[in-house]
N, C-alpha and C positions, 0 to 999 in steps of 0.2 A: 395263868391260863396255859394248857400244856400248846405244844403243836399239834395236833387233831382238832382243837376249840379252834386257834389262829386261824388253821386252814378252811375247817367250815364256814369262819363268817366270813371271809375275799370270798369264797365260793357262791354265799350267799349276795355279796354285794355285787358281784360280776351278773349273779344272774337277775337280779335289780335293776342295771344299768340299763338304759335302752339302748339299739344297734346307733352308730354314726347313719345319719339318714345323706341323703342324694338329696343336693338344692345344684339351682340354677342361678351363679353370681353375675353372669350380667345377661341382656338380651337386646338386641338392637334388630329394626327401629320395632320405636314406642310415640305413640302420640300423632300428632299431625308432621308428616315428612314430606317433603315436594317430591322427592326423586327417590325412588328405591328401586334397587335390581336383586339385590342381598339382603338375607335374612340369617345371623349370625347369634347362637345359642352356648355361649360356655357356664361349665360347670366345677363343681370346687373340687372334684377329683374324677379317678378316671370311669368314665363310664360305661365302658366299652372294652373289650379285648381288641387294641388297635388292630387293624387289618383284618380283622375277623369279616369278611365279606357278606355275611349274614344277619351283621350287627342292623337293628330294626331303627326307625325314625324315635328320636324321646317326644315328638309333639306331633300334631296334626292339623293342618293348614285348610283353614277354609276364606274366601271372600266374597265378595260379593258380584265380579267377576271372572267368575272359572277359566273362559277363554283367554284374559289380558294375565292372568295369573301364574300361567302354565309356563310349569321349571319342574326343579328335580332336586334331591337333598343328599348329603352326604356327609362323611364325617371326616374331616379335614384333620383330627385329633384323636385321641383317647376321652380328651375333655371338651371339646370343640365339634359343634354340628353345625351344619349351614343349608340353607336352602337358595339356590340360583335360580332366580326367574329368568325366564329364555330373551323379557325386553324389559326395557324400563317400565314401570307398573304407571298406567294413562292413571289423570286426575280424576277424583270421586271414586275412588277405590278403598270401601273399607276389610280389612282383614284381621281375621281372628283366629290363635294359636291357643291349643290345648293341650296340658300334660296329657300323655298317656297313661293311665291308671294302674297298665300290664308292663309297666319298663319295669325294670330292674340290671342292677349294674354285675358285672361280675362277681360280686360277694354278696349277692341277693339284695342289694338296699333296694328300697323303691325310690319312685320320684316325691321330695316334699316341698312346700313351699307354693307361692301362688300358681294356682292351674290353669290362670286364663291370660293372656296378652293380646292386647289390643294395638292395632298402628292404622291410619287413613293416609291415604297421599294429598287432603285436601284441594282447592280448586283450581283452576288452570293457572300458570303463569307460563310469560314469557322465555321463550327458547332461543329468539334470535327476531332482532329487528333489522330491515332496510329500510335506507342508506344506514350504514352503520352513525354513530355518534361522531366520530373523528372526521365526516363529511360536511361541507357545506352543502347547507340544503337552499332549494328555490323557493319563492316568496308563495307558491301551493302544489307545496312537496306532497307528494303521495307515497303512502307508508305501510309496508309488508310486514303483521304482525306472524311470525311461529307461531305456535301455543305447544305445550306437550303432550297436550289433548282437545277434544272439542271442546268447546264452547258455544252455549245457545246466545244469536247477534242480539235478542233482547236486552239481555246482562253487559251484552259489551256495549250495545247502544247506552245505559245505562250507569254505567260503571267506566267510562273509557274517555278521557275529554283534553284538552291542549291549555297548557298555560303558559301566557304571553307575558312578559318582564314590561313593567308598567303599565298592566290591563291589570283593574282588581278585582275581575269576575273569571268564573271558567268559558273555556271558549268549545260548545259542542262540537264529538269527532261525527263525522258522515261516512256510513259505509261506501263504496266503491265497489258497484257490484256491474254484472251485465258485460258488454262487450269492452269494455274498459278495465273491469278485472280480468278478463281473461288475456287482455295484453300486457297490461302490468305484471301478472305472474310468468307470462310467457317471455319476458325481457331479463326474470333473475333466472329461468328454466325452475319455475315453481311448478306450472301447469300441468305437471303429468302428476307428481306429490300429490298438489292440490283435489284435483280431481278423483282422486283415492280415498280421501278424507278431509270433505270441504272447509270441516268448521275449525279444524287446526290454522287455517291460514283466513286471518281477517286483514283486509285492505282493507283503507280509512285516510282522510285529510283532513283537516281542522276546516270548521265551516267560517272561515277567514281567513283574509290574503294576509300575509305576515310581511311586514314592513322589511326593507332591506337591511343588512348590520343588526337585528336584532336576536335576543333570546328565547330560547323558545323549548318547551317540554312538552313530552306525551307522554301523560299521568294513565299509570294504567292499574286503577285503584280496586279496592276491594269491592269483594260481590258479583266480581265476572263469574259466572254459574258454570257447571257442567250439565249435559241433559238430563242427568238423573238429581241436579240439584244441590249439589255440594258448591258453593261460595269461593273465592279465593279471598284469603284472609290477610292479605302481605301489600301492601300498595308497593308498586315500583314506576319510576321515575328515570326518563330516559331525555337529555339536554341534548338538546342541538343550538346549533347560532347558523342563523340567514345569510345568505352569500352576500357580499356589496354590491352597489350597482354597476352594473357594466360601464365601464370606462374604459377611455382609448387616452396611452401613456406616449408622450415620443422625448428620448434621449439622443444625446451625440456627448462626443468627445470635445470639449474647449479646456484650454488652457488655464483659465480660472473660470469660475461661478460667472460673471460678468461678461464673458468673450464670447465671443460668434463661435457657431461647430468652425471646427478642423477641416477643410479641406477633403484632407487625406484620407479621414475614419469614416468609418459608414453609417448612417441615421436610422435609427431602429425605431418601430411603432411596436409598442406593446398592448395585448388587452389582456385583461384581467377575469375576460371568459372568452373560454372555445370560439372561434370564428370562423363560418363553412368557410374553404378553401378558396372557393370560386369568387364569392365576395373579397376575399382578400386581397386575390390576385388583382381584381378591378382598384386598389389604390393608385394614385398615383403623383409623382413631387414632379413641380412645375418649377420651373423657371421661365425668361421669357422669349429665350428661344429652344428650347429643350423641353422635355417630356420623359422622366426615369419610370423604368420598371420593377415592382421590388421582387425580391428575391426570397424565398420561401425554402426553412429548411429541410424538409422531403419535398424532393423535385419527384420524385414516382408516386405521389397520391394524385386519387381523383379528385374531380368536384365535390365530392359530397364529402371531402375529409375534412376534418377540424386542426385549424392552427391556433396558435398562443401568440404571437406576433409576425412581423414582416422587416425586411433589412433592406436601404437604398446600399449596396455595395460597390461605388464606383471611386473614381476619382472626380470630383468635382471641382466647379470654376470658384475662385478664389474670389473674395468680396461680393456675390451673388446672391439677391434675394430669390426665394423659391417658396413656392407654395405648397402646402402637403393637403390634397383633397381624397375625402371619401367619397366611395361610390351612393349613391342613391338609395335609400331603405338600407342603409347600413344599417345591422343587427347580429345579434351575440346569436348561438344554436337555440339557442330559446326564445327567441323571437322579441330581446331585448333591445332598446333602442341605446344609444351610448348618454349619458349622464349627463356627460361633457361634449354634446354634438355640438353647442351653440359656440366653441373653441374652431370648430373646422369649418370652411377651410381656413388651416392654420398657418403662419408666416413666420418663417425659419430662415437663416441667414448664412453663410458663411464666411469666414474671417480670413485675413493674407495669411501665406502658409506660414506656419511656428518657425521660428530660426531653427536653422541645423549646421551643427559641424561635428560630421563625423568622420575618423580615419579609416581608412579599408580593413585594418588590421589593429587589433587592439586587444591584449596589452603587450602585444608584440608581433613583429610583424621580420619577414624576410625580404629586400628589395635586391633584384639582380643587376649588378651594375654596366653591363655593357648587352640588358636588354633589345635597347634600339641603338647600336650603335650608327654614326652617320659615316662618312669616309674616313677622317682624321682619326675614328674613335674617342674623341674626348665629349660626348652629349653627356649631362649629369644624367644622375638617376633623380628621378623622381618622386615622394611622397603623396601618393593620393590622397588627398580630403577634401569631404564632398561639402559646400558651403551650401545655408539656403539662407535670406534676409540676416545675415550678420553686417556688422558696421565694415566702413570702406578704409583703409588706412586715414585714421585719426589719432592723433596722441593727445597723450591724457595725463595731466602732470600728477607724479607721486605714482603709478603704475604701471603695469608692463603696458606699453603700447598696444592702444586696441586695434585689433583688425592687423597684429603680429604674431611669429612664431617664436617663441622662445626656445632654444635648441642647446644642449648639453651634451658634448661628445666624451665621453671617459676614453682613454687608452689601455689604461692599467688594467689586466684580467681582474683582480681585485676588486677596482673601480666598477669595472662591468657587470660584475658579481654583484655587487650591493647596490647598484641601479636597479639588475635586472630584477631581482626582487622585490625591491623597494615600489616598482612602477605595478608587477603584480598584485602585490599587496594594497596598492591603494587603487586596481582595480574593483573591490569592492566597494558596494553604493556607504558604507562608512566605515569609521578604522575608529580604533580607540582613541580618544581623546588625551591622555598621554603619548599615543605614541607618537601623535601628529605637532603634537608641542617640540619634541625631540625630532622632527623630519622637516619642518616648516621652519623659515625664517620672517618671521612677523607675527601682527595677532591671529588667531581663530577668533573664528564667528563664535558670535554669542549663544548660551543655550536659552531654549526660546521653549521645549517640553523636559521637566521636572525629568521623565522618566527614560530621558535621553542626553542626559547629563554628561554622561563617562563616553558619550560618540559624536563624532564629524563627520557633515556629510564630506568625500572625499572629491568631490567634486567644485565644495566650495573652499580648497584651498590650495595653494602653487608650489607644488617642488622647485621648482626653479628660482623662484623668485627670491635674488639675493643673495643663491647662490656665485660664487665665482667661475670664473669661466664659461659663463653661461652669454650666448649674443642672440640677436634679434636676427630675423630672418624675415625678409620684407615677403608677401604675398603681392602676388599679379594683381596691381591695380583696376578695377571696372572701371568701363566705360565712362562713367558718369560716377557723380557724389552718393548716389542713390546706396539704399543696401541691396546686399549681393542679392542676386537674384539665383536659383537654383544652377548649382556649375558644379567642374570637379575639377578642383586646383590641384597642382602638380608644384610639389615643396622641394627648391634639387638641394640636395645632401650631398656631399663627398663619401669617398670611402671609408667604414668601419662602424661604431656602435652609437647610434645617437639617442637620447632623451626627448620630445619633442611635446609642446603643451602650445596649445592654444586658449586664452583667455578673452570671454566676450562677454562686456554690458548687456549687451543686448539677450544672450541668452541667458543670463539671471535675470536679467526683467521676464521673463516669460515663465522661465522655470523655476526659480528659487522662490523661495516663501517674502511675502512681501514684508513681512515686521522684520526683516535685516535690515529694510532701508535704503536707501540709493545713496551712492552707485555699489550694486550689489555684481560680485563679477564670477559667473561661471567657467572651469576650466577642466576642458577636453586635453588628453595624453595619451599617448602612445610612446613605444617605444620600437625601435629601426634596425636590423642591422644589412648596412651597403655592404656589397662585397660579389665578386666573381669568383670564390669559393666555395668546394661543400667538403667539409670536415666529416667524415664514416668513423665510428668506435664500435667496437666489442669487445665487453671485459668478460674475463673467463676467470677460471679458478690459478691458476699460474701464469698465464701473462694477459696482455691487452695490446691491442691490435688498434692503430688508426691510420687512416690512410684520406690523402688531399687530393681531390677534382677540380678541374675548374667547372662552371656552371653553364658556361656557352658550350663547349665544346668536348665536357667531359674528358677530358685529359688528363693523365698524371702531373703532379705540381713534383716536382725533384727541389730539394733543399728547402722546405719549407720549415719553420724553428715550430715545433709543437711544444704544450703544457699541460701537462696536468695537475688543477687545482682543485681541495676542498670547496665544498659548497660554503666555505667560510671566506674565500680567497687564496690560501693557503698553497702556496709552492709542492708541488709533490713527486713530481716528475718532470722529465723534459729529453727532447728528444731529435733529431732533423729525419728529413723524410728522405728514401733510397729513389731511387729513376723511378722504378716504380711509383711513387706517393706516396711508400707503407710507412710509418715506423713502428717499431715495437717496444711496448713499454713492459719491465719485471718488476715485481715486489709490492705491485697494488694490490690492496686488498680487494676481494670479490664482493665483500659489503664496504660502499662508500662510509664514511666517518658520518657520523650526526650532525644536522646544521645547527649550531646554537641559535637559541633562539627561533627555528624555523619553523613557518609554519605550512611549510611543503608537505604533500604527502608521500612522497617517496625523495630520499637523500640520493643525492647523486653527484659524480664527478661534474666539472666543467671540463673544457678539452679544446683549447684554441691553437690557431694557426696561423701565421702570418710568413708570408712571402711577396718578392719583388715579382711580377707576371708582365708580360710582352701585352699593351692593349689592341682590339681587334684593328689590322690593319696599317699597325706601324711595330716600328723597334723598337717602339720607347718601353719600359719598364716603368713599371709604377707599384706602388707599396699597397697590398692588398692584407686584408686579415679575416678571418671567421671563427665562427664556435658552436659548439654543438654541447649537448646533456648529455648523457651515460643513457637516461632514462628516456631521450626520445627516441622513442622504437614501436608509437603506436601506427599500425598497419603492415610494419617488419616485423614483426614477434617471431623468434624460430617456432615456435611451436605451431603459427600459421605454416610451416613448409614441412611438417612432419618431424620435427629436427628434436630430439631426447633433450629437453632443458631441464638443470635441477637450479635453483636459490641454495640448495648450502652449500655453504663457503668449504667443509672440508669433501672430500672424494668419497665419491658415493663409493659402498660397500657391497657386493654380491657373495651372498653364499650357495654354494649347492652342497649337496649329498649325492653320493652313488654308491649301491646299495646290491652286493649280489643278487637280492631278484626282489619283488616287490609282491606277489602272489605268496602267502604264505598259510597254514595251518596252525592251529591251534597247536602249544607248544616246541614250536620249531625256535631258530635263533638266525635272526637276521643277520650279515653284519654290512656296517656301512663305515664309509670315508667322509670325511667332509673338509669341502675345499671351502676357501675365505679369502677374497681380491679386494683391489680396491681400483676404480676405474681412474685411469690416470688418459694425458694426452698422448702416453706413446703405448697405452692398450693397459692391459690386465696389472696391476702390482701388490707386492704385500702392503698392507696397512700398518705405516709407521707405529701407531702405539698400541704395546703388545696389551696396556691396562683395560681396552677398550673391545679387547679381541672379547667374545662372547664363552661363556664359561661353564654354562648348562645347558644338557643333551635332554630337552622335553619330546615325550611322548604322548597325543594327547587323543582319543576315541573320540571321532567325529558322533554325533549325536547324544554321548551319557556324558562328555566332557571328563573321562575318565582319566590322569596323566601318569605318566612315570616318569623320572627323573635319573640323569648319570653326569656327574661330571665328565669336564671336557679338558683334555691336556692336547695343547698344540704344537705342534714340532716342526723345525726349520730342514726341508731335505736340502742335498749340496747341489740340489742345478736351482736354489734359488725358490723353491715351492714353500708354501706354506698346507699343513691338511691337521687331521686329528682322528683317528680311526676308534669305532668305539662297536659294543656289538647287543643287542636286545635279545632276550629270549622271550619271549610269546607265553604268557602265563596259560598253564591248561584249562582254564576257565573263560581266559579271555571272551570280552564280545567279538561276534563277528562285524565288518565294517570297513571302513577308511580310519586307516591313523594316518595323523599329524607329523611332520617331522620340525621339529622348530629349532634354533639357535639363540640360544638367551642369555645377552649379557647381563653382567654382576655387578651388583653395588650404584653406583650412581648412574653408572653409563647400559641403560638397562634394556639398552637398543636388540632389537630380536629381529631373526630373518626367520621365515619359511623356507623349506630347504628341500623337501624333498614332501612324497607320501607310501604309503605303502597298506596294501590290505587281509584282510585277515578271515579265511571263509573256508568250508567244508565242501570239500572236492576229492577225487580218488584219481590217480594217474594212472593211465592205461598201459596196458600189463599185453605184451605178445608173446605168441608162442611159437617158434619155428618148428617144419617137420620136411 
């Protein structure tokens, strides 16, 4: 066959072919939809010259209400058409979409494929019900149905019923209509809605009082109608559970499960529903010669406000029966009576107050030694600790003597060091269980919970005990054999650092867990330090500064032997103090060493002092000591008095730039100097390492982030300066703006300063002319 045959028959077969026809691959909605606003038409290619403002509807929209239907169409795509109803399309709404028979696409195809589309919003459902579900409801709750549309009440009468968890019938709903719907609705602010379009909003109760604690649904099933007749086809199911019955709860504080309340804590009435205020107020706990008031947490509500409970907040008589009575017609905001009335009036007790021994100051503490001096000056100092029902001096073979102090004095800075921590450390309520084997001399308490294995309480074990050097300190005998009654003993110490632990039966019988077993022994500690001294430090970056006062009289202490040790003990310096009090210490680091081990949050010097001091009112001399942290300086902070603080250990660095002018135009050439100091205590100096000095000249356009770059060589002048001069030229293109002027150091040390700015903008200088 030649080429003229070939050609003819593709000729003939092309004209054969039929054209690629315009279909519609997908279309939404279709079928029965509750909720539609959008009506969305894509197609398998393009139908349209997008943006073509002209371009016509592919379908046409009809239903069966015109008014709820009305929106407006558009073409979102080349392939994509949509139609937007202006609201959500009401229930009983059916509508029907038609090809247009006259579309055609930009290459003349028509429309093929099915020509009809059908979609209904079927029958009413639910939009939002009151009380929500996550409510307790009342035993004939009444209930605020939405709808998305009307509904005729015969279908809901009909269609609409409660089912009860162990009832095996339906339980019929009852409308709620008349003056009672109209305050129902007017309580969630329905009543203006409502009244716009009645049948969207159906109020209803179950025609049954619903037992208290139970379960309970509002079945809101198929067949609820619209007025033109359209069904809902969907059952939905909305759970609630019934509130409990009104009870009145009352708590207090005892010591164990068994014990009479506390004295000291306050007796709370709880209810378990809202209670007008006014009723509340009217409670009141008797005893039998007293009458309490309770106390109510918004003191600024009226009468008619709802409380959740009431609080007796006082100090009450010890061993005292009292009675806790309600008022008359006591009831919940709902006009419920309490459950548990036939409990009141109720008989509540209290118990003798719980032992206490507690130190003023804990886990450490400051005592001034010639606070009250008398004439002689020799009065000890005293340790405050406040006693309440603890035993009276009794001994007790095989432990520390009860109703004693056990006292540890260290000398050694050292010593005092690994007290001071040590007594910190097992300030908390437990400590590792290892570590208290390594700190204790005897057994530890048994573990008694699986998941508390690896801790001690620190309270049920004795630093002291068995240590050496360790003696008893007798307490001021009471009156009688009796236990103590509430006081505040006065423990006297001599001068310097003590240890101090008190150990009482009697306060593990109250407070420790009773499967330890008797005799179970609780132990209170503190730690002291006597002294008519106060130790001042400030460390800086090249020396440290302390200086000794006395505490009466604020006085400089002359010749007093100062130390400074690692937080580990560690010897570091030492030094005596000038007339002044000062002395000066060099070659301390401005960052303390690490404490091994520590589990401080900041490392710090320790800094002790000891000298011989004149007592008030005589010549005698007596041997004094003190100590102070690096780190106590909260309420002194320089930075509280305005005062420039830096934390790094080397000299802060400043750099500048100066710059013949800072105004410049495009293509002009800057030039600039730049200086580089280092702040020292006797003002401005060069910075020892020259590795560290910064070594690039950045340029950098505030807003595009545009930079240039120049190396930087630094040069020594002969009066002692340090500078680097370097010079920009202003590209003719430049943006206009603010540039950057930076200093950027090299390689590891990559520390940068800001140094200067300068800008860069179209302007003309003014030109005179003399005559």
């Amino acid at each position: 066959m030649n080429i003229k045959g070939i050609f003819a028959v593709f000729s003939l077969a092309a004209a054969i072919a039929p054209a690629q026809a315009l279909q519609i691959t997908r279309l939404t909605p279709q079928g029965e939809i509750a909720q539609v606003r959008q009506i969305v038409t894509r197609f398998d290619t393009s139908a349209i010259s997008f943006g073509d403002p002209k371009a016509s509807a592919p379908l046409t929209l009809t239903c069966s209400d015109a008014q709820a239907t009305a929106g407006n169409g558009r073409w979102i795509s080349d392939r994509e058409w949509a139609f937007q109803f202006n609201n959500d399309l009401p229930p009983g709404v059916s509508c029907t979409l038609q090809a247009r028979p006259d579309f055609r696409s930009p290459s003349g195809e028509a429309l093929t494929g099915p020509a009809t589309y059908k979609f209904n919003t079927g029958g009413p459902f639910v939009q939002n019900i009151r009380p929500g579900t996550y409510q307790r409801i009342e035993e004939d709750q009444h209930f605020i149905l939405q709808l998305n549309g009307a509904a005729t009440l015969p279908s809901v009468m009909a269609n609409v019923w409660c089912a009860v968890d162990g009832l095996g019938e339906r339980v019929p709903a009852r409308l709620i209509d008349g003056a009672a719907r109209t305050a129902l609705l007017a309580s969630q602010q329905l009543d203006k809605a409502a009244a716009k379009e009645p049948l969207r909003y159906v109020a209803l109760a179950c025609n049954r009082r619903f037992t208290a604690a139970s379960k309970v649904q509002i079945v809101f099933g198929k067949g609820v109608a619209t007025p033109s007749g359209v069904p809902n086809s969907v059952e939905k199911r909305f759970a609630y559970t019934v509130r409990e019955p009104f009870s009145v709860s009352f708590n207090c504080e005892r010591e164990n499960a068994q014990a009479a309340c506390l004295p000291i804590r306050p007796m709370r009435l709880a209810f378990n529903a809202p209670v007008a205020r006014k009723l509340a107020e009217a409670i009141r706990l008797k005893s039998a010669g007293d009458s309490f008031t309770p106390v109510l947490d918004d003191e600024r509500g009226d009468g008619d406000a709802l409380v959740n409970g009431v609080v007796f907040r006082t100090a009450f008589p010890e061993k005292t029966a009292f009675t806790l009575e309600l008022p008359a017609g006591f009831q919940d905001a709902s006009g419920r009576a309490a459950s548990n009335a036939a409990s009141f009036p109720l008989k509540v007790a209290t118990g003798v107050m719980p032992p206490l021994a507690k130190f003023a100051a804990a886990p450490f503490g400051i005592i001034e030694r010639f606070a009250e001096p008398d004439a002689k000056g020799d009065t000890p100092a005293l340790l405050p600790v406040t006693l309440r029902n603890v035993e009276p001096a009794l001994k007790i073979s095989g432990l520390t003597p009860a109703g004693k102090v056990s006292d540890l004095q260290p000398t050694t800075d050292a010593d005092i060091i690994a007290w001071f921590r040590k007594v910190q450390h097992y300030n908390d309520f437990t400590v590792p269980r290892s570590q208290a084997a390594k700190d204790v001399k005897g057994p530890l308490p048994r573990v008694l919970d699986p998941n508390e294995r690896d801790q001690v309480q620190s309270r049920m074990v004795s630093l002291l005990a068995g240590q050496p050097g360790v003696k008893t300190l007798d307490l001021p005998r009471p009156v009688n054999a009796d236990p103590r009654p509430f006081e505040v003993v006065g423990i006297p110490l001599a001068a310097g650092f003590h240890v101090v632990e008190i150990a009482s039966p009697m306060l593990g019988a109250s407070l420790l867990d009773q499967r330890h077993g008797e005799p179970r022994t609780m132990v209170v500690r503190t730690s002291a330090l006597v002294t008519n001294l106060g130790v001042h430090f400030k460390l800086g970056r090249e020396n440290a500064l302390a200086w000794v006062t006395t505490l009466d009289k604020g006085k400089p202490v002359a010749g007093a032997t100062l130390q400074v040790s690692d937080c580990n003990g560690k010897l570091l310096a030492s030094a005596t103090s000038s007339a002044q009090g000062i002395a000066e210490f060099k070659g301390l680091s401005p960052q303390p060493p690490t404490c091994a081990g520590s589990d401080e949050p900041t490392n710090a010097y320790f800094i002790s002092a000891r000298a011989s001091v004149a007592a008030p009112g005589s010549a005698t001399r007596v041997d004094d000591m003190a100590f102070t942290w690096s780190h106590w300086q909260r309420g002194i902070e320089p930075w509280r008095f305005n005062v420039p603080t830096s934390q790094d250990p080397a000299p802060d660095q400043r750099a500048h730039t100066v710059m013949d002018r800072t105004l410049l135009r495009a293509g002009e050439t800057v030039s600039m100097k730049h200086l580089l100091r280092s702040e020292t205590s006797l003002g401005f100096g060069i910075p020892e390492r020259p590795e560290a000095w910064p070594a690039t000249l950045v340029i950098t356009h505030q807003g595009s982030g545009q930079q240039f770059t120049q190396p930087l060589t630094w040069r020594k002048t002969a009066t002692g300066g340090l500078s680097a001069a370097s010079s920009f030229q202003v590209p003719p293109a430049a943006r206009l703006g603010v540039y950057d002027v930076e200093l950027r150091g090299a390689g590891d040390q990559r520390r940068s300063f800001s140094s200067g700015q300068f800008r860069v903008e179209e302007f003309r200088l003014p030109v005179f002319e003399g005559r």
